[in-house]
Kinemage of the C-alpha trace (Angstrom):
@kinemage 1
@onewidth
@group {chain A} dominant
@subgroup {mainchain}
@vectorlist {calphas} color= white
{ca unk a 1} P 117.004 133.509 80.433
{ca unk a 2} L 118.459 134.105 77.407
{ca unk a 3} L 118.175 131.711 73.634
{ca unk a 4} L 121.882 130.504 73.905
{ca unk a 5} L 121.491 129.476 77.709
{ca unk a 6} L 118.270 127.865 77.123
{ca unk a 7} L 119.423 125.472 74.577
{ca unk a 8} L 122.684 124.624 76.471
{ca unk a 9} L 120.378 123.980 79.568
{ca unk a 10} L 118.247 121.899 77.325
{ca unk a 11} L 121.582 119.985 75.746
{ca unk a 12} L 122.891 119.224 79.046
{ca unk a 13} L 119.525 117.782 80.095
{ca unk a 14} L 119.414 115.536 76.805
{ca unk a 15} L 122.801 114.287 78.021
{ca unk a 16} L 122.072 113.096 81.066
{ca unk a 17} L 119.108 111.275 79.791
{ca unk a 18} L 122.086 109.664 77.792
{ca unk a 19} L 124.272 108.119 80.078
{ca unk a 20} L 128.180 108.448 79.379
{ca unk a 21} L 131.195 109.028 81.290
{ca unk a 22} L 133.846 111.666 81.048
{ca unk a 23} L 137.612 110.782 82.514
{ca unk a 24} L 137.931 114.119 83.791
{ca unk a 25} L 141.749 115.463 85.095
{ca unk a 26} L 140.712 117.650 87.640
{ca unk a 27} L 143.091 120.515 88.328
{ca unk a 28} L 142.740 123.884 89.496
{ca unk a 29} L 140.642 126.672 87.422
{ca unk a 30} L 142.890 129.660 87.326
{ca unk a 31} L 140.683 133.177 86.284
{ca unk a 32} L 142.270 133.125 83.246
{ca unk a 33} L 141.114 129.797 82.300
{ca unk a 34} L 137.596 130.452 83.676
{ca unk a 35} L 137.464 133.786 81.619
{ca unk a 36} L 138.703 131.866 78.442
{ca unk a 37} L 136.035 129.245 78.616
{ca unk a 38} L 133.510 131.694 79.079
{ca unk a 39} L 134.857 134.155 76.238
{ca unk a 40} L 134.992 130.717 73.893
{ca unk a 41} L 131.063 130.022 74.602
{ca unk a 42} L 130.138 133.475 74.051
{ca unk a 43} L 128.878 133.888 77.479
{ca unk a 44} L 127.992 137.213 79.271
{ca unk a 45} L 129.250 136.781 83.389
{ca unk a 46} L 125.311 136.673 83.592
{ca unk a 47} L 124.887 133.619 81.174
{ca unk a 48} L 127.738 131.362 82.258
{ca unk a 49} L 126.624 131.888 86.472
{ca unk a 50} L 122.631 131.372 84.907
{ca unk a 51} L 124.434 127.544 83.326
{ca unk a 52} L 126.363 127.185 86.538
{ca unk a 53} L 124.338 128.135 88.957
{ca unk a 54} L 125.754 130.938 90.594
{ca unk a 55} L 125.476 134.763 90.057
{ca unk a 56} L 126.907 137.389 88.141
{ca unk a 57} L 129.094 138.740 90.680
{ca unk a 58} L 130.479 135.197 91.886
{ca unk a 59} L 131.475 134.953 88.031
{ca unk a 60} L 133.200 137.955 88.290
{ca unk a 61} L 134.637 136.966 91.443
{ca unk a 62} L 136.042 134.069 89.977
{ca unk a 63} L 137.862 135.550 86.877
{ca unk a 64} L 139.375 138.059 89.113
{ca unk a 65} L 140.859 135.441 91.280
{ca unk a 66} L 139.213 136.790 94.457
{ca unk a 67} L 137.116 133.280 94.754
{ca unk a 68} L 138.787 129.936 93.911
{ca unk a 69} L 135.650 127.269 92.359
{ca unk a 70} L 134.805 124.719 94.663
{ca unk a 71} L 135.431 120.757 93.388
{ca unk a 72} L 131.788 120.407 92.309
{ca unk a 73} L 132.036 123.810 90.110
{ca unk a 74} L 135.334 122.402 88.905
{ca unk a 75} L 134.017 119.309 87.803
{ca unk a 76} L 131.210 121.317 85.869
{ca unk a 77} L 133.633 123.318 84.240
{ca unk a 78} L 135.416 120.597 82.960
{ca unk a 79} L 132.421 118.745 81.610
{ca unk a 80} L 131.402 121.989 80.118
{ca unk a 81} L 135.299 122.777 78.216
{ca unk a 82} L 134.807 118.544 77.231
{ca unk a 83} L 131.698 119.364 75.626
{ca unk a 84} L 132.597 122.547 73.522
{ca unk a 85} L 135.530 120.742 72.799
{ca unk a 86} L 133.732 117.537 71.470
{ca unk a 87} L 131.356 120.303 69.559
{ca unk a 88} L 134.361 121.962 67.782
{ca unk a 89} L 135.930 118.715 67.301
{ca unk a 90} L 132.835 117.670 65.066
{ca unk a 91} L 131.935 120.638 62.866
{ca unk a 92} L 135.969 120.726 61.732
{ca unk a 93} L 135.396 116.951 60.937
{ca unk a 94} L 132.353 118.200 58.847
């Protein structure tokens, strides 16, 4: 596993050791989005299924529309856009 997914493994660990919640709006991951989030981390298909939990070629799958993500994996996906969001959010405060 690669530096960048070993330390968001390792952040998303120290967060649940923190308890808080996240209203989440669940809708519908289109590709596009899916492939945006990904390109915004800085993810390789390989990276973002390692942090999900699926492979490579369900990735793929997904931002070519030929899978739809279940509710769980949409949930994750949100908490994971809420996150880098909440990141960005902070270093333009800085």
């Amino acid at each position: 596993m690669n530096c960048i997914v070993e330390n968001i493994h390792k952040k998303i660990l120290d967060n649940i050791n923190s308890v808080y919640y996240i209203k989440i709006d669940m809708h519908e991951w289109t590709p596009e989005e899916i492939r945006n989030l990904r390109d915004t981390l800085g993810l390789t298909q390989q990276a973002l299924g390692d942090l999900i939990g699926v492979t490579r070629e369900y990735v793929n799958y997904l931002e070519k529309g030929v899978r739809t993500p279940s509710k769980t994996l949409c949930i994750l996906l949100e908490c994971i856009q809420h996150k880098q969001q909440r990141r960005r959010r902070r270093k333009e405060s800085d």
